[in-house]
N, C-alpha and C positions, 0 to 999 in steps of 0.2 A: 214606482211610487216614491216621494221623498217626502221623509214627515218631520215635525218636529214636535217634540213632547209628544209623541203617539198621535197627532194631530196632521191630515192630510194637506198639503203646501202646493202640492201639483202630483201629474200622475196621466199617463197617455198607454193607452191601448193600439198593439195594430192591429190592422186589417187585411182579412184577403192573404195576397201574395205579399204583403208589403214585411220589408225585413230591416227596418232602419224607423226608430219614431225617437222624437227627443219632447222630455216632461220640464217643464220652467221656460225661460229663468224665475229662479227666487231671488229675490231680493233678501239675503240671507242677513243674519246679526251675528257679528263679530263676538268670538268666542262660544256661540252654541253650540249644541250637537246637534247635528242634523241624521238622519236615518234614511238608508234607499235601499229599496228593496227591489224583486221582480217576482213571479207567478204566470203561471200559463195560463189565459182564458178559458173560460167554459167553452168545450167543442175542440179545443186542439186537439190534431191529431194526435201529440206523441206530449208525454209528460215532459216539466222541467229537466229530469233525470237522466232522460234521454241524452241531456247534452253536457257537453263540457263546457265549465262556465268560468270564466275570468269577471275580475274589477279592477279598476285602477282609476283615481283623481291626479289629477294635473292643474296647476295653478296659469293658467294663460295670459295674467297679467305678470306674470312672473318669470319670464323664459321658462314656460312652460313645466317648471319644478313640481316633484312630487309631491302629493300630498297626505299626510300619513292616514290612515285609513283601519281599523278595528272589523273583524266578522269573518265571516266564510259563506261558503254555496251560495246562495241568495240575497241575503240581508247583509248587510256592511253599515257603520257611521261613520261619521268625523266631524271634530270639532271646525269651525272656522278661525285661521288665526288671527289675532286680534293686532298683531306690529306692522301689517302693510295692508293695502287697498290689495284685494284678491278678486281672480273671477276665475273659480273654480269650477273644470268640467270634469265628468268621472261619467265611466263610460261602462257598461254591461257587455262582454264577448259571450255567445252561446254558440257553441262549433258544432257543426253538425260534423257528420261522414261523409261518405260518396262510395256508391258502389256501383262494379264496372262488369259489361259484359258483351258476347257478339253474337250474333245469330249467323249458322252459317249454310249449308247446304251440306249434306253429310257424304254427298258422292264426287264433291270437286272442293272442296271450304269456300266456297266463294260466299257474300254476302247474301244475305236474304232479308228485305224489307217486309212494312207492311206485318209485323206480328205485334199481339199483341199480350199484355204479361200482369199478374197479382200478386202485389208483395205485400205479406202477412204481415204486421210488425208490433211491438211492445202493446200491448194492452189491446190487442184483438182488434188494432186498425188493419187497414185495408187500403193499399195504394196502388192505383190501377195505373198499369204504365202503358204507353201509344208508342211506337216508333217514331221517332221523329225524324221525317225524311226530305229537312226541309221544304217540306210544305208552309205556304201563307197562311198567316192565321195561327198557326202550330200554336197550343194553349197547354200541354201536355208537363209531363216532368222531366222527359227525356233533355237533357241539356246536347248531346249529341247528334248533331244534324244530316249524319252519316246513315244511309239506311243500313240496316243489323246492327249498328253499333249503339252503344247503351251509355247513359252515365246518369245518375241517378241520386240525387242530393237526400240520405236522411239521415235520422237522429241517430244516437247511439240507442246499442242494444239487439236482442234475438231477430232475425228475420229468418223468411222463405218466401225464397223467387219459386212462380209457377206459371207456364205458359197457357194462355189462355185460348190461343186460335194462330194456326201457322198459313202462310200462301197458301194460296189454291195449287192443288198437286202434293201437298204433302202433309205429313202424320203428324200430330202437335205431340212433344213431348210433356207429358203430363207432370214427369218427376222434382218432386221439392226438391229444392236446393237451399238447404239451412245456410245460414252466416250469420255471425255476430261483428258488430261495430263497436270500438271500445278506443276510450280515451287513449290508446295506445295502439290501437288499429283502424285509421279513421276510414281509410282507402282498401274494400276492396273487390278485386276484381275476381269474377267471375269462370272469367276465360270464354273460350269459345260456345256454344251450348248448337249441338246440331239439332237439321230433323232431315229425317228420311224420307224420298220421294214417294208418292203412294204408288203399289207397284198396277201392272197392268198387264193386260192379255192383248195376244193378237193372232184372227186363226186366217186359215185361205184353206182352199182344198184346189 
């Protein structure tokens, strides 16, 4: 959102999957202050807080110089300066995490595809995760196209990974696996997480 005098100038929402949107241009007035903010739509999964948030303006008609800039977490201003022709862009970074893991076979480590997993996370969401085993089509969160292997893009803050259904032939590990994501640990990984074959009988006489 960019305002001026508390007053709305532009201002653009995304959608969906989409993780890049740009609000203007303004046709701004030399010497004003201008205001930009950002807020997380009604329905997102994971709060502003979740993330780690950067700003910064740059003057683009000006080899690209800084632009001096007032605020914190969300809301920022700046004046326009009024001695040269400016086209000033300032940009919002909100960093998410990633977290990493493998599914493996508990009686050889080998991989094991085809599982599928629910991660709890800040404010009672729920992100259902799919193996992605390069399959066509694959619409899922998994960015890892390796079957058992994991990567997993979210915000900062408490989680628990839990398995929700293993291969035919074997036991689902049910056990939560807490982790926290934090502006100082954006990355992490999991490690391996087995399951055990279902055992089986066999008689003759």
């Amino acid at each position: 959102l960019i305002q001026q005098n508390n007053t709305s100038v532009a201002s653009v929402t995304t959608q969906g999957t989409q993780t890049t949107a740009s609000a203007g241009p303004v046709v701004a007035q030399r010497g004003k202050q201008y205001q930009l903010s950002e807020a997380m739509a009604s329905g997102s999964a994971n709060p502003l807080s979740a993330y780690s948030t950067s700003f910064s303006c740059v003057d683009t008609a000006n080899n690209n110089a800084a632009v001096t800039v007032s605020g914190s977490g969300a809301s920022y201003s700046l004046i326009v300066p009024t001695a040269r022709r400016t086209h000033i862009v300032c940009t919002f970074v909100n960093s998410a995490g990633m977290v990493t893991w493998a599914k493996t076979d508990a009686t050889n480590g080998q991989p094991l595809g085809a599982t599928t997993w629910r991660l709890n996370g800040p404010q009672d969401t729920v992100i259902p995760v799919t193996d992605n085993v390069g399959q066509a089509g694959y619409s899922g969160v998994d960015q890892d196209p390796l079957p058992g292997r994991f990567r997993v893009p979210v915000g900062l803050g408490n989680y628990s990974l839990v398995e929700v259904s293993a291969p035919a032939g074997y036991v689902v590990d049910t056990t939560p696996r807490p982790f926290t994501v934090t502006a100082a640990n954006r990355t992490v990984d999991l490690g391996a997480i087995s399951n055990k074959r279902v055992p089986g009988t066999v008689t003759w006489s």
